[in-house]
C-alpha positions as CSV (number, residue, x, y, z in Angstrom):
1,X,22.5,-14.9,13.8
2,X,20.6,-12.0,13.1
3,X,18.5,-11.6,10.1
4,X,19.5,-8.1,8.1
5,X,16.8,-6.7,5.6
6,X,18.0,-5.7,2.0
7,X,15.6,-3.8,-0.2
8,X,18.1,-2.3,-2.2
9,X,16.9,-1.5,-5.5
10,X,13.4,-1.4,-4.4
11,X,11.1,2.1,-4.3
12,X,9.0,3.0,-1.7
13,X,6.4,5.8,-1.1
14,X,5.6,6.9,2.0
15,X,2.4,9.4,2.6
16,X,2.5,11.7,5.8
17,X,6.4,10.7,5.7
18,X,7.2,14.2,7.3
19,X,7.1,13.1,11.3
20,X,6.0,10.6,13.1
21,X,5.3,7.1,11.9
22,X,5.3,8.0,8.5
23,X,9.4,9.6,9.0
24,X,10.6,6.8,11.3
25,X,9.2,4.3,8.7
26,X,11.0,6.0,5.8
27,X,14.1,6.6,7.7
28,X,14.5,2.3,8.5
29,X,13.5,1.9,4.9
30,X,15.9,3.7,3.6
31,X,18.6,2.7,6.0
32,X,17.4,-0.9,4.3
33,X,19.0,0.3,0.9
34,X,15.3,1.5,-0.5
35,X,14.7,4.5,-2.3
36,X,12.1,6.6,-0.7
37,X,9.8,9.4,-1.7
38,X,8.5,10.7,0.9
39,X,4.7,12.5,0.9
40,X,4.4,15.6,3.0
41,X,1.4,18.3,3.2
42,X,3.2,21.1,4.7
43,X,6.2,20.3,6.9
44,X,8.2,20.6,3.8
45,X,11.2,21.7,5.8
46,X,11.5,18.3,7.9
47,X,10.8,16.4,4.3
48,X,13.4,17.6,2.8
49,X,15.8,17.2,5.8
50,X,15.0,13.5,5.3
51,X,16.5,13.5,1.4
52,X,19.2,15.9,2.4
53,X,20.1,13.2,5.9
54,X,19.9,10.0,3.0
55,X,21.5,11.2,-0.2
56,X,24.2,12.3,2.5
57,X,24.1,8.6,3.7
58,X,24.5,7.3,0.2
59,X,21.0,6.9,-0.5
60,X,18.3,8.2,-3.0
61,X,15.1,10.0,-1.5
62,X,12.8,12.4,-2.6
63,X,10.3,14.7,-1.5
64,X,6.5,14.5,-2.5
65,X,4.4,17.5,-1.7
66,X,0.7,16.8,-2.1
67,X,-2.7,16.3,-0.2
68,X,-3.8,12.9,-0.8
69,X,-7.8,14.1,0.1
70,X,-7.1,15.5,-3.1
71,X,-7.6,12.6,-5.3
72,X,-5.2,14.2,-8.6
73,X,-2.6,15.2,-6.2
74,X,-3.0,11.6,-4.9
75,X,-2.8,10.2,-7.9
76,X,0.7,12.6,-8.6
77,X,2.8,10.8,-6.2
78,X,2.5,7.7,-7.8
79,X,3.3,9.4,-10.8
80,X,6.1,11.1,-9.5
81,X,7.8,7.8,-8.1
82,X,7.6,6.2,-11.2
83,X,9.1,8.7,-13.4
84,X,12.0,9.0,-11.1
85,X,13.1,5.6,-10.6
86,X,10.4,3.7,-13.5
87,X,9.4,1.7,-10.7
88,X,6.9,1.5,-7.3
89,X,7.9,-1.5,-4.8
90,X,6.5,-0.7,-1.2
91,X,3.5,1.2,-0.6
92,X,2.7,2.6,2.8
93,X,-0.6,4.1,3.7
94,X,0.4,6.7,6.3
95,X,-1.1,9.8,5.9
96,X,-3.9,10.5,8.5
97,X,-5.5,12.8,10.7
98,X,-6.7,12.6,14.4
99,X,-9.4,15.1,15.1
100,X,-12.2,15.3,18.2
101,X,-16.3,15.0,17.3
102,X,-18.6,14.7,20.0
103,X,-21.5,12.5,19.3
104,X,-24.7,14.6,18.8
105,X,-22.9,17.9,17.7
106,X,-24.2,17.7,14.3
107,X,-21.3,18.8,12.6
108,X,-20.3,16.8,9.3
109,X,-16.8,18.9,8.3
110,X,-14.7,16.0,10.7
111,X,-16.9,13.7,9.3
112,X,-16.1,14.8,5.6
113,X,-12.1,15.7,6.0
114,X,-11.3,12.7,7.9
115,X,-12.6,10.4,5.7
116,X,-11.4,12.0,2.3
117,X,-7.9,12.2,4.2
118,X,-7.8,8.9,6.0
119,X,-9.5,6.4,4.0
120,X,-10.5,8.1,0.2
121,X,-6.5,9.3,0.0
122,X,-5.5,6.1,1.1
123,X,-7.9,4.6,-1.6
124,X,-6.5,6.8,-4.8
125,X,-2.8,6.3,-3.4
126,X,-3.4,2.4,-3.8
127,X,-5.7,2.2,-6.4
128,X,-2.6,4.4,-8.7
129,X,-0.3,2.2,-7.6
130,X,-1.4,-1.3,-7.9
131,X,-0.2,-1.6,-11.7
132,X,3.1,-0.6,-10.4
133,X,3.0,-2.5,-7.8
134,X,1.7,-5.9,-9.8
135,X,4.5,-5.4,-12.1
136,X,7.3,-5.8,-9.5
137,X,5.3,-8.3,-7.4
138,X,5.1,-5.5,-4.3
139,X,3.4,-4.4,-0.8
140,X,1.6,-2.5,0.6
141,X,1.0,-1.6,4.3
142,X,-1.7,0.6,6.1
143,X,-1.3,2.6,9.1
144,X,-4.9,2.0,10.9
145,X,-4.9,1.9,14.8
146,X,-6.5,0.3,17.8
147,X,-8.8,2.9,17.3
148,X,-10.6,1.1,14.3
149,X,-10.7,-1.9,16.7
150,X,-12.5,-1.0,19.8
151,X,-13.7,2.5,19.0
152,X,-12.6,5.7,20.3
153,X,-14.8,8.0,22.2
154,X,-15.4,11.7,21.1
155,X,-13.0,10.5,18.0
156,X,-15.7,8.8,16.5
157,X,-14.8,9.7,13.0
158,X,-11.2,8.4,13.3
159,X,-12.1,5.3,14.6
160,X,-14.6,4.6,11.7
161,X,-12.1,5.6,9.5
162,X,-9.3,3.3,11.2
163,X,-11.7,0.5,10.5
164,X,-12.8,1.0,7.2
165,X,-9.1,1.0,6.6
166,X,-9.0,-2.4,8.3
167,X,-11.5,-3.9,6.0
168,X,-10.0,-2.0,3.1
169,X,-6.8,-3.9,3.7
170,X,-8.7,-7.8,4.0
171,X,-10.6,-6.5,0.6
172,X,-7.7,-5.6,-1.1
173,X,-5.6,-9.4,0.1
174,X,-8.5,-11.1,-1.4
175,X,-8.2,-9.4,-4.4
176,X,-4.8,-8.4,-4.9
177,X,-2.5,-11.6,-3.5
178,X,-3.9,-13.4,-6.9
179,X,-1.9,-10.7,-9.2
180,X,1.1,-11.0,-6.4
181,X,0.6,-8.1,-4.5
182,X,0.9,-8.8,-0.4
183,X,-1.3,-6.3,1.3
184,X,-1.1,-5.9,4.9
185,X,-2.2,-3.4,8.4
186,X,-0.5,-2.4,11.2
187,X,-2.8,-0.9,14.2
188,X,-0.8,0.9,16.9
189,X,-2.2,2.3,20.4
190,X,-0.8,5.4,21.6
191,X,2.7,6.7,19.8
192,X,4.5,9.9,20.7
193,X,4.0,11.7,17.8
194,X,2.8,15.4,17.1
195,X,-0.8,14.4,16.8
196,X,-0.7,12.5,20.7
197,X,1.6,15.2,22.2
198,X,-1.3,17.8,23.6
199,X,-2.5,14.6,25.4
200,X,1.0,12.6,26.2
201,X,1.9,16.0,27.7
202,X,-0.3,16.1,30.5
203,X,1.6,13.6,33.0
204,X,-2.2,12.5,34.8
205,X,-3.6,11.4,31.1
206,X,0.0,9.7,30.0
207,X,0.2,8.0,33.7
208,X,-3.7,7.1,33.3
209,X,-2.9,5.6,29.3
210,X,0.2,3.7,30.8
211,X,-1.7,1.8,32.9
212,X,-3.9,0.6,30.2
213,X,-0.5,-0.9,28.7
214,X,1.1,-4.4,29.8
215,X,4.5,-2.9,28.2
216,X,3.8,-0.1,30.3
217,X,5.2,2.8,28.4
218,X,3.7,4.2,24.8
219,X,5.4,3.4,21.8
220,X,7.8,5.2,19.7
221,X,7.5,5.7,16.4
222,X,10.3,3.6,15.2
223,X,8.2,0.7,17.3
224,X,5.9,0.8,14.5
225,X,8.3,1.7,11.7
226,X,10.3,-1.5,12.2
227,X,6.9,-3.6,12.1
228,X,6.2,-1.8,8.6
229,X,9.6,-2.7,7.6
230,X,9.3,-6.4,8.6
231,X,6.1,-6.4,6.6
232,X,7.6,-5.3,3.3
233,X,10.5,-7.4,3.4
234,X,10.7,-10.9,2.3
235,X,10.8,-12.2,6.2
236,X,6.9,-11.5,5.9
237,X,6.5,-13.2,2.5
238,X,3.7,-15.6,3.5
239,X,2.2,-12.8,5.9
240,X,-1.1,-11.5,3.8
241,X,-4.6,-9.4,4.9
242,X,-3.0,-9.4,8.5
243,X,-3.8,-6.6,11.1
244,X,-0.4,-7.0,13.1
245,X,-1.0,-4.9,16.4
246,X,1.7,-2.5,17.8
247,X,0.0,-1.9,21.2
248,X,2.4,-3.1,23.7
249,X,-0.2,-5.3,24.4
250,X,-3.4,-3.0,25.3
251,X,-6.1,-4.1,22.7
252,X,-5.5,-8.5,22.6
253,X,-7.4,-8.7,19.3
254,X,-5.0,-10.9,17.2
């Protein structure tokens, strides 16, 4: 008999909720009975079709505008959950952003973003959250990729980032699974999202990545959103400082 997931009564905040991973993973959250805030940059448009879509559903959402490489308006969205609905249950590290640096070009600014974006945001999301999080005995997941496993060429700076958040998360287990806080990864391969879709466009490149995959196809992002879910739910209760891949099979590293 299947297994249904309840987090009714729970909070969740979801960074770079907008599209992609981060909007497939708040949409089966809140379709789990959680209340989402969802953390956009600029698409506020598609954020706040996601509240309008759950309170319309029955649910509670919000929207969460904010730059997490900013480490105050990082710091906000924690504050903003709280004050809503006094309390921060699920954490999920999506925000991110994929951009090309060719080894020997010199040039630090991919460097500089991607990391204040990718691994400092994540970092000042977490670090604002964790006496929220301790209080209601919570979880967090991160959104690296098999990137930060094997490397990723002319993305360099991603896939460093993608790693440090790997090592981030095994830190944070040690630390924080004393003071009952389960802290967890997911790594995906290739997703169709707005950040792949220059690439997944061209049928030669998507043909060429598909045979790299035993599944054979690239994932969607609710492949990755229900993996996220499982995590935060009490199915995953004894699952801690885990890097769960969602590769269809391309990067056998677990």
């Amino acid at each position: 008999m299947p297994v249904a997931i309840d987090l009714s009564g729970k909070s969740a905040l979801v960074t770079g909720a907008s599209r992609g991973i981060g909007r497939a993973t708040a949409e089966i959250l809140a379709a789990s009975g959680a209340r989402v805030a969802v953390n956009y940059r600029r698409e506020d448009a598609a954020a706040e079709s996601f509240v309008e879509q759950t309170r319309s559903a029955g649910g509670e959402a919000l929207a969460l505008a904010g730059d997490v490489g900013n480490p105050e308006e990082a710091r906000q969205l924690v504050r903003d959950v709280v004050a809503a609905w006094g309390r921060l249950d699920c954490l999920v590290n999506n925000a991110g952003i994929w951009e090309e640096d060719e080894a020997g070009s010199g040039d630090l600014d991919v460097w500089d973003r991607t990391f204040a974006i990718n691994v400092r945001g994540a970092h000042v999301v977490t670090d604002a959250a964790i006496p929220h999080l301790e209080r209601q005995r919570g979880a967090i997941v991160f959104v690296s990729s098999t990137a930060g496993q094997r490397g990723e060429a002319r993305h360099s700076a991603y896939a460093a980032s993608k790693g440090a958040v790997i090592s981030y998360t095994k830190s944070l287990a040690t630390e924080l699974g004393p003071r009952g806080i389960r802290v967890n990864c997911v790594a995906p391969g290739w997703v169709e999202t707005d950040l792949t879709a220059a690439v997944l466009s061209d049928p030669d490149a998507r043909a060429g990545i598909e045979r790299t995959i035993p599944l054979g196809r690239v994932a969607r992002p609710g492949d990755v959103a229900g993996t996220i879910l499982f995590l935060l739910s009490d199915l995953a209760r004894h699952v801690h400082g885990e890097v769960l891949n969602v590769n269809g099979g391309s990067v056998l590293v677990g």
